[in-house]
TINU-116158 format. One record per residue (C-alpha): x, y, z. Coordinates in steps of 0.5 Angstrom, whole numbers, plus 500, padded with zeros to 3 digits. Example, Ala and Ser with C-alpha at 12.3 -4.5 7.8 and 13.67 -1.06 7.14 Angstrom:
2
525491516;527498514;
This chain:
997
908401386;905409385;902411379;907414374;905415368;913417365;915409366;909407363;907411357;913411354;914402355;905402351;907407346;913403344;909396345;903398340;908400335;913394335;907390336;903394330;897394335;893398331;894395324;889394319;887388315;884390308;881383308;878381314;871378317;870383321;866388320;870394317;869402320;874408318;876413322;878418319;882426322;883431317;891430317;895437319;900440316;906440319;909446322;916447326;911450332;908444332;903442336;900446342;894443346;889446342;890441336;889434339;882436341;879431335;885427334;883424341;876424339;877419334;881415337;877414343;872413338;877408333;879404340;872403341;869399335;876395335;873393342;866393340;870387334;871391328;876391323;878399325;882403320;885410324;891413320;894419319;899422316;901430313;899435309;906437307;906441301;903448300;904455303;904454310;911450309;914454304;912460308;916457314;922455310;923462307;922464315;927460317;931460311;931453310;929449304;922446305;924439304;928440310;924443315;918439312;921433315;923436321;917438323;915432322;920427324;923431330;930434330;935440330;933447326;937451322;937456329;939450332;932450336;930442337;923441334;919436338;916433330;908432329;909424329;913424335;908429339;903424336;906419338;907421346;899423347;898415345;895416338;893409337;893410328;896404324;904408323;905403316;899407312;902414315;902418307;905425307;903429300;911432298;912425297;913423290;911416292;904419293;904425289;906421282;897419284;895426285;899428277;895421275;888424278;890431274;891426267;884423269;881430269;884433264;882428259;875427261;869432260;863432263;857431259;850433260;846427257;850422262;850426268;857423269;864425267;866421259;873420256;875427252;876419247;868420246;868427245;874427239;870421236;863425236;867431234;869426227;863423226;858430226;862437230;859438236;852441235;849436239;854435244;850436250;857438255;859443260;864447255;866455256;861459253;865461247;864455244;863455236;859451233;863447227;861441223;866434223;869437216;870444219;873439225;878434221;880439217;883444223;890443225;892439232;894445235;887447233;883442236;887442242;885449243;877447243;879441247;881444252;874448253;871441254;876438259;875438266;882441268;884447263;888453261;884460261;885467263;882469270;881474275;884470281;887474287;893476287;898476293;905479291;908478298;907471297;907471291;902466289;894466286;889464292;883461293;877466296;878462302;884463303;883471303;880475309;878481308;882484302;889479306;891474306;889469310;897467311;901472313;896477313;898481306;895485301;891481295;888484289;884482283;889480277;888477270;892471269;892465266;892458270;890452271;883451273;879445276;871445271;868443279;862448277;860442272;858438278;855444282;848441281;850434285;855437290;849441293;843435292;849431295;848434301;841432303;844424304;850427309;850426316;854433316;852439321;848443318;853450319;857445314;852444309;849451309;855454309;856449303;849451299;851458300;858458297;854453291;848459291;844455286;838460283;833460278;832467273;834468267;840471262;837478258;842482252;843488253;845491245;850497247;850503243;855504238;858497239;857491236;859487243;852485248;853485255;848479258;845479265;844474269;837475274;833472279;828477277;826477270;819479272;822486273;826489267;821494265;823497272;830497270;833504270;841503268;846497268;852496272;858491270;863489275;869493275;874487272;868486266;872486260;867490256;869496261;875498258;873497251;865501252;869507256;868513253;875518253;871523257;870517263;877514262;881516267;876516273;874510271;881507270;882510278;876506280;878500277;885500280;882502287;876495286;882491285;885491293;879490295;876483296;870480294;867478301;869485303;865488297;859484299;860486306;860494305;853494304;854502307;860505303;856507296;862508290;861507283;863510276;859513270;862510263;859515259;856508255;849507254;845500253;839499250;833496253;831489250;823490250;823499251;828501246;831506250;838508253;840506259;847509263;851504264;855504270;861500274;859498282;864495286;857491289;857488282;863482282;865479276;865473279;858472281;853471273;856475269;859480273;854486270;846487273;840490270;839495275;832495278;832500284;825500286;825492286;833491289;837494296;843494293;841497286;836503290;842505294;847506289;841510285;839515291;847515292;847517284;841521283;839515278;831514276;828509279;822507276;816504281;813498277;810495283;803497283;800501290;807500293;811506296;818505294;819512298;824510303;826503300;826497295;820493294;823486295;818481296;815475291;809475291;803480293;804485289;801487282;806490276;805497273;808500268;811494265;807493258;805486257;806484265;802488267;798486272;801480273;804478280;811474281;810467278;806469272;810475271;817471269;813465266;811469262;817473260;822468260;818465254;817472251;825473252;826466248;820467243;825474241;832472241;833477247;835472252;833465256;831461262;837459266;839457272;846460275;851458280;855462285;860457284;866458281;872454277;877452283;883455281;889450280;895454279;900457284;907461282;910457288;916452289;912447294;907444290;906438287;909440279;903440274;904434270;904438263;909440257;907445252;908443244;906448240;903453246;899447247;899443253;899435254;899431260;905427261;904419261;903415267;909411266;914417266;911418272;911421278;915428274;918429281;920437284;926439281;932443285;933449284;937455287;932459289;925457291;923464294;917466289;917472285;913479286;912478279;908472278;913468274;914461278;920459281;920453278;923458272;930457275;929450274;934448269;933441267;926441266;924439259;921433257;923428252;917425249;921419245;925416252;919420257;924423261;926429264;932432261;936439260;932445258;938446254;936440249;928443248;928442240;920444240;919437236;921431241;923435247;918440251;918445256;915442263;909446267;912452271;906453276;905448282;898445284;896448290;895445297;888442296;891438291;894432295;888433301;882432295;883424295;888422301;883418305;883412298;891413300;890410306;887405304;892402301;897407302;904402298;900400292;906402287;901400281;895404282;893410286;888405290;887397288;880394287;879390291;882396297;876401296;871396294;872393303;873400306;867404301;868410305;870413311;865413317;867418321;871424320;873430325;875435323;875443323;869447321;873452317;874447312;867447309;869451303;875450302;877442302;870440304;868441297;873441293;874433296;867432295;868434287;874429286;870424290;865425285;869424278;872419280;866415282;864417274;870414272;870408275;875408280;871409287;864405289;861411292;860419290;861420297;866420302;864421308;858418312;859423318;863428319;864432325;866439327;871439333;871446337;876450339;881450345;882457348;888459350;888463357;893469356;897472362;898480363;903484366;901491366;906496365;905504368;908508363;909515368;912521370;914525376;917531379;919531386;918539388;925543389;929537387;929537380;929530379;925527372;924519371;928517365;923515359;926507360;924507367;920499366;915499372;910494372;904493377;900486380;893486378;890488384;892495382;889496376;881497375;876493370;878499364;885498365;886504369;889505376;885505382;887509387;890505391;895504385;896511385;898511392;904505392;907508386;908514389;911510395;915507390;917513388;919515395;922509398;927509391;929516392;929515399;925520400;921522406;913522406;912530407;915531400;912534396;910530390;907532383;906526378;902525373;900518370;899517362;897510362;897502363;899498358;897491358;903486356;902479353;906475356;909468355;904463361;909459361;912463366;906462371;907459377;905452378;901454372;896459376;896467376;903468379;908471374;915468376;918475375;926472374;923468368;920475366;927478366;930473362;925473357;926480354;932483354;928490354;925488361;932485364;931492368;924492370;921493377;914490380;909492384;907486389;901484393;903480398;909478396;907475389;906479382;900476380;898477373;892478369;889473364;883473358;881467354;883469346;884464341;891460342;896463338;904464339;903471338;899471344;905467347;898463351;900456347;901449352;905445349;901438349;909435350;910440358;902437360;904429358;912429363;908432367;902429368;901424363;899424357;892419360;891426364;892430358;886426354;881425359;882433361;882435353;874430353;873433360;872440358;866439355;862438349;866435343;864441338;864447343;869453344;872452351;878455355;884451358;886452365;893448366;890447374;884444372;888437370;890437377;883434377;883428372;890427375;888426382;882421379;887417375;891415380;885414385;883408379;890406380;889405387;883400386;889395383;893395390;894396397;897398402;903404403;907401398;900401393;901393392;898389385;892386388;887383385;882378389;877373386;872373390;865375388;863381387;857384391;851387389;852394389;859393385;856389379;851395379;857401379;860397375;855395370;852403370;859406367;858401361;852403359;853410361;860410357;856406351;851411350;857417351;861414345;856412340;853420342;860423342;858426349;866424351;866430356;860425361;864419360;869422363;864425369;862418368;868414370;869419376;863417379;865409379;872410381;869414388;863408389;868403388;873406392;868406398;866400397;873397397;872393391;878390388;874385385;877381378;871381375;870388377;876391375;879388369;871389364;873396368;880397366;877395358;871401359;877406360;882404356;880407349;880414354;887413357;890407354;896407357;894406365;888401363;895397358;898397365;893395369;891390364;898387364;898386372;892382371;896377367;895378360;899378354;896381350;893388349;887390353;887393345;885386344;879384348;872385348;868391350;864389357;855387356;851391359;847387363;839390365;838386372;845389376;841396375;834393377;833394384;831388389;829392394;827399398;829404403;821405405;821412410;816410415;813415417;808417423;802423421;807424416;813425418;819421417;822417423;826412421;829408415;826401413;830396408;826391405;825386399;821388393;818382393;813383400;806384399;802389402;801385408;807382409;810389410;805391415;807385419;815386419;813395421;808393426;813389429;819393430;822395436;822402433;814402431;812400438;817405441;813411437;805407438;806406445;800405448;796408442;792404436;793407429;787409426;790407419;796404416;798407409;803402405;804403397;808397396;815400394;814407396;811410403;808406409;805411413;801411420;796414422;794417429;
């Protein structure tokens, strides 16, 4: 029987899952080890073969250590709320849930087209996860968890004195006993001080509202970014370069109330957390950048002719006799307010204009310099004097306080904005010139012109005025945070509901037994460009606190029946705890049990994409760390180790269409404008330009249509060549060969088009970008397994090369690992017919020692994550023991389990032909043994005057004298001495014999 992995794929990947392979057991003796994959979203194009790069990292690593004898929990499952679904379910004008479950299960679309299905592609590629655990986030049975965790946080607050996250319970009895003076929380900074008089008497609505300055999730009135195409609110790291990172549409800064998550109360423990991770360090700087920790402190600045004060907040205090002016962001609140008439309306333009500007392109733009004077002054704290006040887009809102005192002899930013302005700069460094640039240095300088700092440097300088700010009531030390509270609310339909209803414009969260307050029906879930949220169309959406039911709006009385949150959480949400999910993924009481978590703690491995380091990366590590506050987790951290997998690049294919005109002399013909000719490589030059040689078959081209002879003639003129992506599914055998009749079918617009050849064939261009449909250069995973296999598509994807680098796919290159698989089949068999046999003899020497140099090298490969030299590895031992013709038992079955975490399909059926019944999933990684690699003997050169003239195999064991009696005897030695007497005889036991004269 030849290799055929169509036959036997499809028969292991049944058997695991009907034998539940793969199973985890949440008590057991083994020593536990989690791995986990960032679960993908699922989308109707499904997976191309960029994707499974870390799925099968894992699960080579996961196949391991349950060879190695642990207890392997490797789940997966879907991300199937969020925009990336609801965006493909307006494209195709599906409901969500419908395509959701398509996309994941496989089947028939709207269009008719057939959708493979994640788990089906999963599946296919042999993904060894334990299927009974698979969670999808828009099912109720785990969202009901993500509303309880919603409950949790927003009835706790975060208190200082504890470190920790308390129940709102102790803050309310605190707040009776004696007010909140003392409270040391993490509240807004419009807190008022009130006494436990002030607070018992207030109404409950009252005391809601203050309540809600303490908790954990609340409601407040932020600038978010606005995306009305979508019509949803995005996080930043949805938003790249003023667009949307989905769909690519217009964002802009609005005001809105929302839902917000208090994560900035754990800022300083998300960054001290990081020091323990075994992270990359791109990961975790990326992460200490966005917290952006700094010590400074918080100066007040009286405005003229208002009662209102604006604050800074500054790393530089040491400078403020320097400043000159203050800018506020263009989105502060006080800007509208202190704008005076004359500067209204270029200032209201200005505000307008920053708002479809993204914060990360407003810090990028360090050379475009705009501003607006708005006619206010502000009075410096310690001089007395009036400085302008300004609005920047370089200062955000978002950042501080959102307004800065400007100081431009000491910042860049602030003495271009003044050199742009014709601002004073004032030069408060002593001896420095401030001519070209700002003075940015700590240290190294003295301070001029500065009153009582004068003379100071650096770090005497903000002591001293720190203490000077607090000792006068104009300021304090403060340490800031980049960070921001994480937005929670988006005006979509697919998304976990809030779990809230409204008393009194109050918000209460709905009790756990009444949970889960599942998404209802409605009859239009496309959102609005508004901002009112779909769920407005929703008409029974009201809840019944006496019955803790969802009823009829019609039956909202305000005193028993309520009106439910409109907004939907956003798609972070269900991702931000999905790994306890796992693992006790059924549990109808509780989101996790006791006992579970306390045996899994956390995850050991995960893999997963870099471009989440902002994103899900920390906003699971702050949910990690509030439930671990309450009690609920035994670990702060979730994941032990992470890895980032690189990309896979798609290789696009290009036909290069000549956009030409032509006049044929004294005939009066013009080529008409749709004329589609397109040319093969060879004709088009590295600056996509014709080479002459291109010109000249044109022309015959033109000649031979026309059936003109070469003496006419001819005017042309050549506008261009245009590079057209085209599907590289149309590739011949997968290599440069354009199929030009599957071109033609392709559009109907190049039905009529003609080709230019060399040597019969039209061979295309090709370039290595991101793997995208837009570029048509995605390979579905599902075309290289009914052609290959999916052993030769996991070993090809390892093989690319290191786990966490860039690299390119090439179709052709799986030729290679194809040949190899079916070579390490043949070592099973004989003969034409290719036979199962397998001797008992013993193994030689030279067996054990390839044999026992794969284990070691491919144990040491996975431990290191070096997947690419296994692969290398298993190649180089398959060629050994080929030449040795070793069809060994005790060579070939230890053999078969090394490779089986790699390609598992073909070491299944192999291990299975040696008799087995149980999966080759079941048994024992080989030991490596240390004495098959030791050598016992040497191939000496012997060499006479110092040039080689034969090859001597001898025992290591031999003596000096030992080897120079079995030398001078051999016939080969006499032969080259003859009948001279050598004057020396060197011999280095186990490295040179050399005889001399």
């Amino acid at each position: 029987m030849q290799y055929n992995p169509s036959e036997i794929e499809s028969k292991w990947q049944k058997f695991w899952i009907d034998n539940k392979t793969f199973k985890a057991d949440n008590n057991s003796d083994k020593p536990k080890f989690y791995v986990l994959d960032m679960f993908p979203y699922p989308s109707g194009a499904g997976l191309h073969v960029g994707h499974p790069l870390g799925y099968i990292a894992s699960d080579i690593f996961a196949r391991y250590k349950k060879l190695k004898g642990f207890n392997v929990l490797h789940p997966i499952g879907y991300d199937s709320f969020g925009l990336p679904a609801e965006q493909y379910a307006i494209q195709t004008g599906q409901h969500p849930a419908v395509t959701t479950k398509v996309n994941i299960e496989g089947g028939v679309d709207k269009q008719g087209n057939v959708i493979a299905g994640y788990e089906n592609q999963l599946k296919k590629i042999g993904m060894g996860y334990d299927w009974d655990r698979e969670i999808r986030t828009s099912n109720p049975e785990y969202y009901k968890w993500t509303q309880w965790i919603f409950n949790q946080l927003f009835d706790s607050y975060y208190d200082n004195s504890t470190d920790k996250a308390e129940a709102i319970s102790k803050l309310v009895e605190t707040f009776k006993a004696e007010g909140n003076a003392n409270v040391n929380a993490v509240a807004d900074e419009d807190v008022t001080i009130f006494t436990a008089d002030e607070w018992n008497a207030y109404t409950e609505k009252e005391q809601q509202a203050i309540l809600l300055k303490y908790r954990l999730t609340f409601l407040a009135e932020a600038e978010v970014n606005w995306c009305a195409d979508l019509g949803t609110v995005l996080a930043n790291d949805e938003v790249i370069n003023g667009l949307s990172e989905r769909g690519g549409f217009p964002v802009v800064r609005k005001k809105m109330t929302q839902w917000m998550m208090r994560i900035t109360a754990y800022a300083d423990r998300l960054l001290t957390g990081l020091d323990g991770l075994d992270w990359s360090d791109a990961i975790k700087e990326a992460q200490r950048n966005w917290i952006g920790k700094s010590q400074g402190a918080s100066i007040f600045f009286d405005v003229v002719g208002n009662e209102q004060k604006i604050e800074v907040f500054t790393t530089r205090p040491d400078t403020v006799f320097g400043v000159s002016y203050v800018t506020l962001a263009p989105e502060h609140p006080l800007v509208a307010e202190i704008t005076t008439e004359k500067y209204k309306a270029k200032v209201d333009a200005y505000v307008d204009y920053t708002s479809k500007r993204s914060e990360r392109d407003r810090l990028a733009d360090a050379k475009n310099i705009t501003g607006e004077f708005t006619g206010a002054y502000a009075i410096h704290p310690f001089t007395g004097k009036q400085v302008p006040i300004w609005i920047g887009d370089y200062v955000l809102a978002s950042y501080g306080t959102g307004a800065v005192m400007a100081v431009p002899a000491g910042d860049e930013r602030d003495f271009a904005f003044a050199n742009h302005f014709n601002l004073p700069i004032i030069n408060i460094f002593k001896g420095q010139d401030i001519s070209e640039a700002a003075f940015t240095e700590k240290g190294g300088f003295e301070l001029q012109d500065s009153d009582f700092l004068n003379g100071l440097d650096y770090k005497e300088a903000v002591e001293k005025i720190i203490a000077a700010l607090e000792e006068k009531g104009y300021g304090k030390g403060k340490t800031n945070f980049r960070l921001r509270e994480a937005v929670f609310s988006r005006q979509r339909y697919w998304g976990e509901p809030v779990p809230v209803y409204f008393k009194d414009g109050m918000p209460y969260t709905i009790p756990t037994e009444a949970l889960p307050i599942i998404l209802p029906e409605v009859d239009e879930y496309l959102p609005t460009s508004d901002g009112e949220p779909p769920l407005g169309r929703a008409t029974q959406w009201a809840f019944d606190t006496t019955t803790n039911q969802v009823v009829d709006n019609s039956l909202i009385d305000n005193e028993t029946i309520f009106p439910i949150e409109l907004n939907t959480m956003p798609g972070w949400a269900g991702s931000s705890w999905y790994w306890l999910r796992y693992m006790d993924a059924k549990n109808e009481e509780e989101f996790v049990s006791q006992a579970a978590v306390n045996y899994w703690q956390n995850v050991d491995l995960y893999l997963g994409g870099s471009e989440h380091a902002t994103g899900h990366l920390l906003y699971s590590r702050f949910w990690q760390k509030f439930l671990f506050d309450k009690g609920l987790v035994p670990t702060d951290e979730y994941a032990k180790k992470l890895i980032n997998q690189g990309m896979i690049l798609g290789m696009s294919a290009f036909a290069y269409r000549v956009n030409f005109e032509y006049f044929i002399n004294d005939m009066n013909i013009e080529n008409e404008k749709s004329e589609i000719l397109f040319v093969s490589k060879k004709f088009i030059d590295n600056k996509l330009v014709l080479t002459d040689e291109g010109i000249q078959v044109i022309l015959d081209y033109i000649k031979v249509k026309y059936n003109y002879s070469n003496d006419i003639n001819l005017i042309y003129h050549m506008d261009s060549v245009s590079p057209i992506h085209i599907d590289v599914n149309m590739l011949k055998d997968g290599g440069d060969e354009l199929d030009t009749d599957q071109f033609k079918a392709w559009r109907e617009d190049f039905s009529n088009a003609e080709f230019i050849l060399e040597d019969g064939k039209f061979i295309t261009g090709r370039e290595v970008e991101k793997m995208s449909k837009s570029k048509f250069n995605v390979i579905s995973p599902d075309t290289i397994c009914d052609e290959y296999g999916a052993d030769s598509l996991r070993l090809y994807e390892m093989f690319l090369g290191p786990l966490e680098q860039t690299k390119p796919w090439n179709t052709q290159g799986l030729s290679g690992v194809y040949s190899f698989l079916k070579k390490f089949w043949r070592l099973y068999h004989s003969g034409p017919e290719e036979t199962f046999f397998v001797s008992d003899d013993e193994p030689t020497k030279e067996e054990m020692k390839a044999l026992h140099q794969t284990i070691k090298k491919v144990d040491e490969d996975v431990n290191n994550f070096s997947f690419n030299t296994s692969v290398s590895t298993f190649m180089i031992a398959v060629n050994e023991l080929g030449k040795l013709k070793s069809n060994k038992r005790a060579i070939l079955e230890p053999l078969a389990i090394v490779l089986s975490p790699y390609a598992p399909h073909i070491a299944e059926e192999l291990w299975s032909k040696l008799g087995h019944e149980t999966s080759i999933a079941e048994a024992e990684f080989p030991v490596f043994e240390e004495k098959w690699l030791v050598a016992d003997s040497k191939e000496y050169p012997v060499s006479f005057n110092g040039k080689m003239k034969f090859l001597l195999e001898l025992p290591l064991s031999l003596s000096k004298d030992e080897i120079q009696e079995i030398v001078m005897n051999d016939e080969r030695t006499i032969k080259q001495l003859g009948d001279r007497t050598p004057k020396n005889i060197i011999i280095v036991p186990g490295k040179i014999i050399n005889i001399v004269g």
